[in-house]
Kinemage of the C-alpha trace (Angstrom):
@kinemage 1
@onewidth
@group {chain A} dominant
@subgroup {mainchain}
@vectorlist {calphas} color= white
{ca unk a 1} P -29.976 -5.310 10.348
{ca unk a 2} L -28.574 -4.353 13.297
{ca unk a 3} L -29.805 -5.781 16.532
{ca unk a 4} L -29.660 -5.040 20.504
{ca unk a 5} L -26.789 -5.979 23.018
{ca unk a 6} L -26.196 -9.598 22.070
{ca unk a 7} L -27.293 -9.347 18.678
{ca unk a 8} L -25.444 -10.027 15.530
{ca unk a 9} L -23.745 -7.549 13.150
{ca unk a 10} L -22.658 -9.056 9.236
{ca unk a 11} L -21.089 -11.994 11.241
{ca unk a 12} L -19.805 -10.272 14.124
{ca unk a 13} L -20.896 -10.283 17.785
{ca unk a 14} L -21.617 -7.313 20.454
{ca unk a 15} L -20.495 -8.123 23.441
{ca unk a 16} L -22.335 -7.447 26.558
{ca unk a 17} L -19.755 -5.485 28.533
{ca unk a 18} L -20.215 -2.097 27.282
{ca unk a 19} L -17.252 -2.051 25.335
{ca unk a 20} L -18.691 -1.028 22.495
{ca unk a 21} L -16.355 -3.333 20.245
{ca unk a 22} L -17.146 -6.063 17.820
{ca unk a 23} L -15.354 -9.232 17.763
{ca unk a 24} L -16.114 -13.205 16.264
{ca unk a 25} L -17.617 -15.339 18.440
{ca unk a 26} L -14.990 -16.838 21.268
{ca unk a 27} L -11.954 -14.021 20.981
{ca unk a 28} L -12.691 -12.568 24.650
{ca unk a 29} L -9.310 -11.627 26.440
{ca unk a 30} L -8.084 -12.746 29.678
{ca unk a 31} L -9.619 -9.563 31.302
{ca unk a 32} L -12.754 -9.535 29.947
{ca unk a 33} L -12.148 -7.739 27.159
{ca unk a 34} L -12.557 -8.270 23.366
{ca unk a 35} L -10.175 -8.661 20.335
{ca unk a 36} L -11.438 -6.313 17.966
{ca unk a 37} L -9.353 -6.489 14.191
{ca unk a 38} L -10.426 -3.875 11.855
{ca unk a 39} L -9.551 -4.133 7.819
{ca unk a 40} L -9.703 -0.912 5.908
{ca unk a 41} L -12.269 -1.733 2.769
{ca unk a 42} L -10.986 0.155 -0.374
{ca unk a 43} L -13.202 1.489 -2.757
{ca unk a 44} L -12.365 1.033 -6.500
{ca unk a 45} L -11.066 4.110 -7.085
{ca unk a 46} L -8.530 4.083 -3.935
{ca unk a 47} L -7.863 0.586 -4.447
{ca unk a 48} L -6.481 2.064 -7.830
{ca unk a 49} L -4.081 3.955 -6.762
{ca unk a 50} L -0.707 2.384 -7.962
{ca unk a 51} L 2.242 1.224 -6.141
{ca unk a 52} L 5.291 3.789 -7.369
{ca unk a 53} L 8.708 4.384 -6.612
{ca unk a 54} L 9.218 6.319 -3.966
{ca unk a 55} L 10.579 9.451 -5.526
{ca unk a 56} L 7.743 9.048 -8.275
{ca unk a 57} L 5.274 9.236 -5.768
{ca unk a 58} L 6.385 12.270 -4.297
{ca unk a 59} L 6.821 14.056 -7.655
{ca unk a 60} L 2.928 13.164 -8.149
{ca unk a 61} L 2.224 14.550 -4.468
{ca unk a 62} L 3.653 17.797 -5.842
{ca unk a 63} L 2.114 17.952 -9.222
{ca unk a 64} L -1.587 16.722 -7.383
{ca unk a 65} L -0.958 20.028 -4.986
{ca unk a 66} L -0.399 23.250 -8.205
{ca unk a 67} L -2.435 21.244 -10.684
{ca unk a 68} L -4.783 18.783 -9.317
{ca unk a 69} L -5.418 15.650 -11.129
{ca unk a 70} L -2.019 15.845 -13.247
{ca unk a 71} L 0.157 13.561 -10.529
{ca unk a 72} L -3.047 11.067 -10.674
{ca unk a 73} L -3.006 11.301 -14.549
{ca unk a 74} L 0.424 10.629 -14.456
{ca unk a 75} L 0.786 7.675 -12.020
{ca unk a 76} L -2.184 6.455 -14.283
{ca unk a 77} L 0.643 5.592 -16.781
{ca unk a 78} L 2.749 3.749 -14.049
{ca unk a 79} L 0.304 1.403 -14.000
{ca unk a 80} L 0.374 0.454 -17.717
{ca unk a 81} L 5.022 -0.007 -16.707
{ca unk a 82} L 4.169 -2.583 -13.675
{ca unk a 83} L 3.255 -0.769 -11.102
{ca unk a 84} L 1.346 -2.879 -8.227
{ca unk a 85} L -2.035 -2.460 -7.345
{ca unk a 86} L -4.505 -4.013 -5.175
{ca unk a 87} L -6.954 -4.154 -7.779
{ca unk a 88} L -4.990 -5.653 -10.703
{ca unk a 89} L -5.366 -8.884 -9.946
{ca unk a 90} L -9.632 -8.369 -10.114
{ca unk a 91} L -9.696 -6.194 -12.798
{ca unk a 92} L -6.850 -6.228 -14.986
{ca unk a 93} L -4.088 -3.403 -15.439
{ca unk a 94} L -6.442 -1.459 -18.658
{ca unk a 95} L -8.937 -1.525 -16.242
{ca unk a 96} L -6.472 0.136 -13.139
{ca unk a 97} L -5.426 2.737 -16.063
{ca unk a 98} L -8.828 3.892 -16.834
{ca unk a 99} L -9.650 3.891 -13.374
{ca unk a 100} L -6.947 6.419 -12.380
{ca unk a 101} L -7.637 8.429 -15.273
{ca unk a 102} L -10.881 8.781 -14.174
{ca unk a 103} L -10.202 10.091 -11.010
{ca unk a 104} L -7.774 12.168 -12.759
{ca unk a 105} L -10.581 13.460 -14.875
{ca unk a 106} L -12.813 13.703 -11.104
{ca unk a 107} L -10.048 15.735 -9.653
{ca unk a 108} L -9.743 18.458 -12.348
{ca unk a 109} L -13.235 19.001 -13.224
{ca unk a 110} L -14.513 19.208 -9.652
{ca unk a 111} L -11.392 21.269 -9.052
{ca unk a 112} L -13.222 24.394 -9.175
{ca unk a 113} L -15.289 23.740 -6.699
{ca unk a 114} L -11.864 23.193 -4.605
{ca unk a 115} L -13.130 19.566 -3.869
{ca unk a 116} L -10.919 17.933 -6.684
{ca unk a 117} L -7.827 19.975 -5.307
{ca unk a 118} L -8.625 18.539 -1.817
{ca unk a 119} L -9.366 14.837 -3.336
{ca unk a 120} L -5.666 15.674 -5.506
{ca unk a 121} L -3.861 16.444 -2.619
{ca unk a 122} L -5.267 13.490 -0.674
{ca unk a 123} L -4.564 11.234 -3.545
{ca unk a 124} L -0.980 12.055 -3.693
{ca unk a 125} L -0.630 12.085 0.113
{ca unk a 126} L -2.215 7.950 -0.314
{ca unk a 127} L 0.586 7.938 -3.201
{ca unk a 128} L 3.691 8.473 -0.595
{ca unk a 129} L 2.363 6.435 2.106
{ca unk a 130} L 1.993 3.629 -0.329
{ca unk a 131} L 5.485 4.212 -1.571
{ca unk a 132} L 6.769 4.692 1.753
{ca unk a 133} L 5.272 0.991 2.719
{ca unk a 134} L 6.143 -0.640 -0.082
{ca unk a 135} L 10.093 0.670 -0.096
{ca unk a 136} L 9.826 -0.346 3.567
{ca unk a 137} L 9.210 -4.049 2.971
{ca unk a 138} L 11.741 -3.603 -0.363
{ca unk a 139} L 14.488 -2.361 2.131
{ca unk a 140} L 13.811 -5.453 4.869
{ca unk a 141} L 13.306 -8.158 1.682
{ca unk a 142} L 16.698 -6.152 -0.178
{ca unk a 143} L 18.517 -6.382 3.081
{ca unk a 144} L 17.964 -9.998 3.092
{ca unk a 145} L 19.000 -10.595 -0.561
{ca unk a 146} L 22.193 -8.227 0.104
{ca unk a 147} L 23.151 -10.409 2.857
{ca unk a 148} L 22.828 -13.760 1.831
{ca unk a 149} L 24.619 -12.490 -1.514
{ca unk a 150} L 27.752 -10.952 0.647
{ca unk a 151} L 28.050 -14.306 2.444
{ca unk a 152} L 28.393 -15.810 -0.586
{ca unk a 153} L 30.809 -13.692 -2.947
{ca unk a 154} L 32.754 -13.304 0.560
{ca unk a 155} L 33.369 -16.941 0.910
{ca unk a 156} L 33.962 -17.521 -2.647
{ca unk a 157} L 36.664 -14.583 -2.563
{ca unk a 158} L 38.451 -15.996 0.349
{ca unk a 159} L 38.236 -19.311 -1.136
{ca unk a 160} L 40.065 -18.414 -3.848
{ca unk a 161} L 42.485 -15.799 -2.154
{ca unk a 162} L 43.144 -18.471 -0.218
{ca unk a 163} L 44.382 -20.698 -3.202
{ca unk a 164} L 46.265 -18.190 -4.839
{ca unk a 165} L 48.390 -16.861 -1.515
{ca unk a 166} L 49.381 -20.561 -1.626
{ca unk a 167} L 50.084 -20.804 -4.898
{ca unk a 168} L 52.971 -18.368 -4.586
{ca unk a 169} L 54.315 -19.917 -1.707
């Protein structure tokens, strides 16, 4: 599949230069270098993993750590109250839910074997940082929302301060 230097890769082309990068066709740099963009693919499973609330996530890190598979089995319900996913909108939300419940399931019978506590542990660890980005982008989008709102309520408050101070002069 995979060819020499100038050869094509799935769409992609090695450059020449050593670099060792892959890039498309034409995205060279100024210095002779090479764009190279790289997109994490998600598996099923990970691409499972719901979208909590922050503190949520972090109580499912905890439970994933002393009994593995219980925070997955657990966020496997937050899907079914609107959680996000990346995969809802391929396979549906009953799908998501049996998916994490099967992973759930993974984590506790290959537990003994201390591979489902590691994959439990990891799990919950992909919980937070998901949290963490998506309370990120709710704090920036919130921020927004809060501000626009102030501007508004304070302008109609003054506004109508404004009438009453003269109303009792």
């Amino acid at each position: 599949m995979a060819q020499k230097e100038g050869g094509t890769e799935q769409g992609h082309v090695k450059t020449g230069d050593n670099l060792g990068g892959k890039a498309m066709a034409g995205a060279s740099t100024a210095g002779g270098g090479v764009v190279v963009e790289v997109r994490e693919k998600k598996g099923p499973l990970r691409a499972a993993i719901p979208t909590m609330p922050f503190p949520l996530a972090v109580i499912c890190l905890f439970l994933n750590t002393f009994i593995p598979g219980l925070g997955t089995f657990i966020s496997a319900f937050t899907v079914l109250c609107g959680a996000r996913s990346d995969l809802i909108s391929e396979r549906g939300v009953c799908c998501v839910f049996w998916l994490n419940v099967a992973a759930a399931l993974i984590q506790v019978l290959t537990a003994v074997i201390m591979v489902g506590w590691i994959m439990s542990i990891f799990w919950g660890m992909d919980m937070v940082i998901l949290a963490s980005q998506y309370l990120y982008l709710f704090r920036c989008s919130s921020f927004l929302i809060f501000s626009y709102l102030y501007f508004f309520l304070s302008h109609l408050l003054v506004k109508n301060i404004n009438k009453y101070v003269m109303q009792l002069f």
